[in-house]
NUKOL-223207 format. One record per residue (C-alpha): x negated, y negated, z negated; residue number from 1; residue in one letter. Coordinates in steps of 0.1 Angstrom, whole numbers, plus 5000, padded with zeros to 4 digits. Example, Ala and Ser with C-alpha at 12.3 -4.5 7.8 and 13.67 -1.06 7.14 Angstrom:
<nodes>
      x      y      z   num   residu
   4877   5045   4922     1        A
   4863   5011   4929     2        S
</nodes>
This chain:
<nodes>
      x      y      z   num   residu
   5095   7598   4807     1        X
   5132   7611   4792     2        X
   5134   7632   4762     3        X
   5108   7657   4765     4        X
   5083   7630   4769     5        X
   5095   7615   4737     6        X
   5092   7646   4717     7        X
   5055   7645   4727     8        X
   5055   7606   4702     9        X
   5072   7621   4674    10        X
   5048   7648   4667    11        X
   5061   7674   4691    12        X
   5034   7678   4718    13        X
   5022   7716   4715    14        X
   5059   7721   4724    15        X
   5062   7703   4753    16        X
   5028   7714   4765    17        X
   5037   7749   4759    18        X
   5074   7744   4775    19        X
   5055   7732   4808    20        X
   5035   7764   4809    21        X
   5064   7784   4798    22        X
   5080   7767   4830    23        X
   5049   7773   4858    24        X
   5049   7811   4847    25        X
   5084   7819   4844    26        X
   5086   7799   4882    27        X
   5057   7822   4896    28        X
   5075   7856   4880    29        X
   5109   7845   4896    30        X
   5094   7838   4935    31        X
   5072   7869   4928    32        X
   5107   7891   4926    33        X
   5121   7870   4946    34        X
   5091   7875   4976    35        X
   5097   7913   4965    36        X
   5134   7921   4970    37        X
   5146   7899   4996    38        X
   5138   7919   5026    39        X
   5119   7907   5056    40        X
   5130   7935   5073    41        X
   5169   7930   5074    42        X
   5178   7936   5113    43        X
   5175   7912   5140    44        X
   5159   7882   5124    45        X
   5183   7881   5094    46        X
   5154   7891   5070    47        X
   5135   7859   5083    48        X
   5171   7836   5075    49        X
   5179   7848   5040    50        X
   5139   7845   5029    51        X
   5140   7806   5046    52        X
   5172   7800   5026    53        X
   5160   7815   4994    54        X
   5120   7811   4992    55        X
   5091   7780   4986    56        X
   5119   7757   4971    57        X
   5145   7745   4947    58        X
   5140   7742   4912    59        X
   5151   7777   4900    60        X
   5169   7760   4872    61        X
   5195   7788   4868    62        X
   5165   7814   4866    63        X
   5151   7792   4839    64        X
   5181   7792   4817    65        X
   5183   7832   4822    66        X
   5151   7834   4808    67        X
   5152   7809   4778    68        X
   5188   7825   4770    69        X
   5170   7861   4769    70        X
   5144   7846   4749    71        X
   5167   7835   4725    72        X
   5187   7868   4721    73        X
   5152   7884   4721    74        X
   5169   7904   4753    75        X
   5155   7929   4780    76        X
   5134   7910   4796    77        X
   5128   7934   4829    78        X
   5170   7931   4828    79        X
   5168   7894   4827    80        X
   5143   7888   4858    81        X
   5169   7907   4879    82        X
   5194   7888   4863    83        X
   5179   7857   4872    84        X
   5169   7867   4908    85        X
   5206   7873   4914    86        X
   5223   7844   4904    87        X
   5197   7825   4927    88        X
   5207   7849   4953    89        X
   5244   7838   4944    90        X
   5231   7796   4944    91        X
   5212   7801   4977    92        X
   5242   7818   4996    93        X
   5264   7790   4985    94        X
   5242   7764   4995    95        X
   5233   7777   5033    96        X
   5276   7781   5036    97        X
   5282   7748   5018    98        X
   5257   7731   5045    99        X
   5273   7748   5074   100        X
   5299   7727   5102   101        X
   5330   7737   5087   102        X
   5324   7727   5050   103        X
   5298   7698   5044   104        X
   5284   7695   5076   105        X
   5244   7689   5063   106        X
   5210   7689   5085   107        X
   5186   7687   5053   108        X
   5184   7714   5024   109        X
   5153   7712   4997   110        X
   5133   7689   5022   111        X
   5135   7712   5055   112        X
   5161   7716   5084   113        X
   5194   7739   5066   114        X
   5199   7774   5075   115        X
   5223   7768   5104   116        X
   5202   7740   5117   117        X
   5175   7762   5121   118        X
   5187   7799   5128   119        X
   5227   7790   5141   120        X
   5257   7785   5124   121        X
   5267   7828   5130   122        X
   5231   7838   5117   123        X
   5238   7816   5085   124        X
   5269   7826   5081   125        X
   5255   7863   5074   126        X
   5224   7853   5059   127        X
   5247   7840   5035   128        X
   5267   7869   5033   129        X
   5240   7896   5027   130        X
   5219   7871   5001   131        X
   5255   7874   4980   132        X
   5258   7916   4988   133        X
   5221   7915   4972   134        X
   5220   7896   4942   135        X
   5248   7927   4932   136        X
   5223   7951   4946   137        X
   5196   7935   4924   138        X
   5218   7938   4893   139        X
   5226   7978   4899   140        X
   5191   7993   4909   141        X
   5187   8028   4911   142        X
   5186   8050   4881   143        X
   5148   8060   4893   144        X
   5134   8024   4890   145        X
   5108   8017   4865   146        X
   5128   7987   4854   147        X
   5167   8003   4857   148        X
   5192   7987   4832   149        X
   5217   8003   4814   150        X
   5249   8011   4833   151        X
   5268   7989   4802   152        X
   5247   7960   4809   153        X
   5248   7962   4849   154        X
   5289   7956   4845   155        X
   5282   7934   4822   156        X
   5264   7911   4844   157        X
   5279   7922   4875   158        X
   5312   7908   4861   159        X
   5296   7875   4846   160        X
   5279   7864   4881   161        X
   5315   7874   4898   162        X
   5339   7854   4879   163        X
   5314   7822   4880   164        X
   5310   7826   4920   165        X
   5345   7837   4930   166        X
   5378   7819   4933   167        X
   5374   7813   4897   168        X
   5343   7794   4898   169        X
   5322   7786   4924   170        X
   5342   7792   4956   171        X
   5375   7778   4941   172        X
   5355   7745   4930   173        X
   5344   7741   4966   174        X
   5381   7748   4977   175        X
   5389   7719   4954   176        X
   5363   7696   4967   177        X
   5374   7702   5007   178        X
   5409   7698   4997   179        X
   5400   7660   4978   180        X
   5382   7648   5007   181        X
   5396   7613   5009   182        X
   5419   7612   4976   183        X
   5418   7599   4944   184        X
   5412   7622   4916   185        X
   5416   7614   4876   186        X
   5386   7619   4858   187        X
   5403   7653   4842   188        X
   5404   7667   4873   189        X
   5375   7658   4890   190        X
   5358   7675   4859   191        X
   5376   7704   4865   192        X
   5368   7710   4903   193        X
   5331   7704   4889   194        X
   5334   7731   4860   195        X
   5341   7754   4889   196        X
   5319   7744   4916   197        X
   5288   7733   4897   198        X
   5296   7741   4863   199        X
   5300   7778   4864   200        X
   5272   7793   4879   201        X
   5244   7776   4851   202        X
   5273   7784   4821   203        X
   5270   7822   4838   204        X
   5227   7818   4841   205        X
   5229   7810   4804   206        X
   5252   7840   4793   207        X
   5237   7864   4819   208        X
   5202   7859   4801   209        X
   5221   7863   4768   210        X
   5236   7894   4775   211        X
   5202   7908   4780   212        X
   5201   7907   4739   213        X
   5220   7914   4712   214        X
   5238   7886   4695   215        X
   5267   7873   4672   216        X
   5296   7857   4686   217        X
   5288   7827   4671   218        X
   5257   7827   4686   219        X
   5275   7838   4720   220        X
   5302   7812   4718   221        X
   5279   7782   4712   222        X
   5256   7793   4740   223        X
   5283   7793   4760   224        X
   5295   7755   4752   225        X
   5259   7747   4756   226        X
   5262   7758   4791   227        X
   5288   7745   4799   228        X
   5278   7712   4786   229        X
   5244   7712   4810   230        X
   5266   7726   4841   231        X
   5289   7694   4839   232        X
   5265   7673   4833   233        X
   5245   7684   4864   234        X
   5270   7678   4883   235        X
   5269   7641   4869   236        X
   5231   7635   4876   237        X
   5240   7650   4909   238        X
   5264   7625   4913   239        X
   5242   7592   4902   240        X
   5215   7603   4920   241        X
   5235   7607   4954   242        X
   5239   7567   4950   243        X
   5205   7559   4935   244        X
   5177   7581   4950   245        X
   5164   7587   4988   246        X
   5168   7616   5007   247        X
   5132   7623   5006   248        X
   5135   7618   4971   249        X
   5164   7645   4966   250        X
   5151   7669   4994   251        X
   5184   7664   5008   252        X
   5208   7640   5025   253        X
   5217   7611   5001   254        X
   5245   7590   5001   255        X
   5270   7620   5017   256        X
   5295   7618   4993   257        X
   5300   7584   4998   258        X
   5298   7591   5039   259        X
   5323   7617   5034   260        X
   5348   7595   5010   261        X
   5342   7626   4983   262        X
   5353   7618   4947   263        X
   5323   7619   4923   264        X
   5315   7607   4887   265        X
   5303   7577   4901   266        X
   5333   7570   4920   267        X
   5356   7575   4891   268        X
   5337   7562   4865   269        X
   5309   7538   4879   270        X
   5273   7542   4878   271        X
   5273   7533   4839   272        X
   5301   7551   4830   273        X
   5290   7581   4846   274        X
   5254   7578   4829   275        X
   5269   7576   4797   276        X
   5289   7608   4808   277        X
   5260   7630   4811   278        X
   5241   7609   4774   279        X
   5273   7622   4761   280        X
   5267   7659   4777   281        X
   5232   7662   4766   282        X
   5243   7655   4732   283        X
   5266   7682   4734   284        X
   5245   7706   4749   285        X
   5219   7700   4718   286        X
   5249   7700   4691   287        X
   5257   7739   4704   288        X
   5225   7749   4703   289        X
   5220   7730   4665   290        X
   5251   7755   4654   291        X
   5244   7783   4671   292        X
   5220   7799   4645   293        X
   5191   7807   4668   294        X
   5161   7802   4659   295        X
   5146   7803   4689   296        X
   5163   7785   4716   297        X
   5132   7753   4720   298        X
   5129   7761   4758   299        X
   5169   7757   4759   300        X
   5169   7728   4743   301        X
   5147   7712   4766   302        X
   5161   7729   4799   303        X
   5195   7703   4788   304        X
   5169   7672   4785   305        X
   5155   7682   4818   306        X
   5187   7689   4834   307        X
   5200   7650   4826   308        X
   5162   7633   4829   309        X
   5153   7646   4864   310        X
   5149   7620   4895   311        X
   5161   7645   4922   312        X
</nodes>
């Protein structure tokens, strides 16, 4: 059962138990918002393509580590459920653009036809576009709302999702990846197209959810090696799973980076090698938590074990 489901033997089981719950309700906050603020109503059937991209799937991982980050800090919360609704704005955009013809060329996204498959590769395109306009929209809401965050904090955030999804992070790591189609990479750099591309986006989810609060920079500096820790080793799983699971399994197409002669953990390091990769992660991820001097980062803790235990 992984990690969690040892903790349960040692003497740990109101944890877990209450970590599951913590999961279901911070999951059914996060589609609530979600269901609120991504319009239906966006002209000519673009409403209906960003809410298919965005809604009734995907594990909401990044959300989750927003919240257990703010939970941590003892943060805003009201600031961190935007937070958390816009960097899955940011994950969902990449994904429908990622699927499209002219990058990875997928049919199957979180179990159902992709984006382009069903709506057309133009409709995509700018379902993609607007989700990213709005997860920016969602961090900056109007100074009447109920729920408004401080201007500070807005450019706080604002700056933390940009750097992890622009040429620095997310987009540049998919550059990477189209550009390494079909060559051999070295294990340093293969783990550097992943801290972009992957890697990034759940390192920002964990420091978005920590700006929300107030904390030391030792505090701020290990929370960031933890994320970075559990946004490599993602990547990792990713990349055993790809070779080890079904597509109805995974939700999506296995086996494509093989198909596509993609680089991956795997590739460079063999199915073992690369399992011991993301052991090694995990361990990491826990050892920046142990030295971070929070005492309350549980639900983060176990966000890493789920992160390298999960089957799809």
């Amino acid at each position: 059962m992984g990690r969690a489901g040892e903790a349960a033997v040692v003497g740990e089981p109101m944890k877990v138990a209450d970590f599951d719950l913590w999961v279901r309700e911070q999951l059914a906050v996060v589609e609530a918002a979600l269901e609120r603020w991504v319009p239906a109503a966006a002209p000519a059937g673009l409403g209906e393509a960003m809410r298919y991209g965005v809604l009734d799937g995907g594990k909401r991982l990044r959300p989750l580590l927003v919240m257990a980050a703010c939970d941590a800090a003892a943060g805003e919360h009201s600031a961190a459920l935007r937070a958390a609704v816009a960097v899955e704005l940011i994950h969902a955009y990449s994904l429908i653009h990622d699927d499209m013809p002219c990058m990875d060329n997928d049919v199957l996204r979180r179990g159902k036809p992709t984006v382009h498959v069903r709506f057309g590769e133009a409709q995509a395109m700018l379902a993609g576009d607007a989700m990213q306009a709005l997860a920016f929209e969602v961090l900056t809401p109007a100074g009447g709302d109920a729920d408004a965050i401080a201007p500070l904090l807005q450019a706080r955030l604002c700056g933390l999702l940009a750097r992890a999804a622009g040429f620095e992070g997310m987009a540049g790591g998919q550059a990477i990846d189209l550009a390494s189609i079909g060559l051999p990479l070295s294990e340093s750099r293969l783990r550097d197209m992943h801290r972009r591309k992957t890697g990034a986006l759940l390192q920002a989810s964990v420091l978005m959810g920590a700006a929300c609060g107030e904390l030391p920079a030792r505090a701020w500096s290990a929370l960031s090696g933890y994320g970075a820790a559990i946004g490599l080793a993602f990547q990792v799983v990713d990349d055993i799973l790809d070779v080890t699971q079904a597509s109805e399994t995974l939700g999506k197409t296995a086996g494509k980076d093989l198909h596509h002669n993609k680089p991956t953990y795997v590739s460079v390091l063999g199915l073992d090698g690369a399992r011991a990769q993301a052991e090694s992660l995990r361990r990491r991820a826990h050892e920046a938590l142990s030295g971070s001097g929070l005492a309350q980062h549980a639900y983060l803790s176990l966000l890493a074990d789920l992160v390298v235990d999960r089957n799809s």
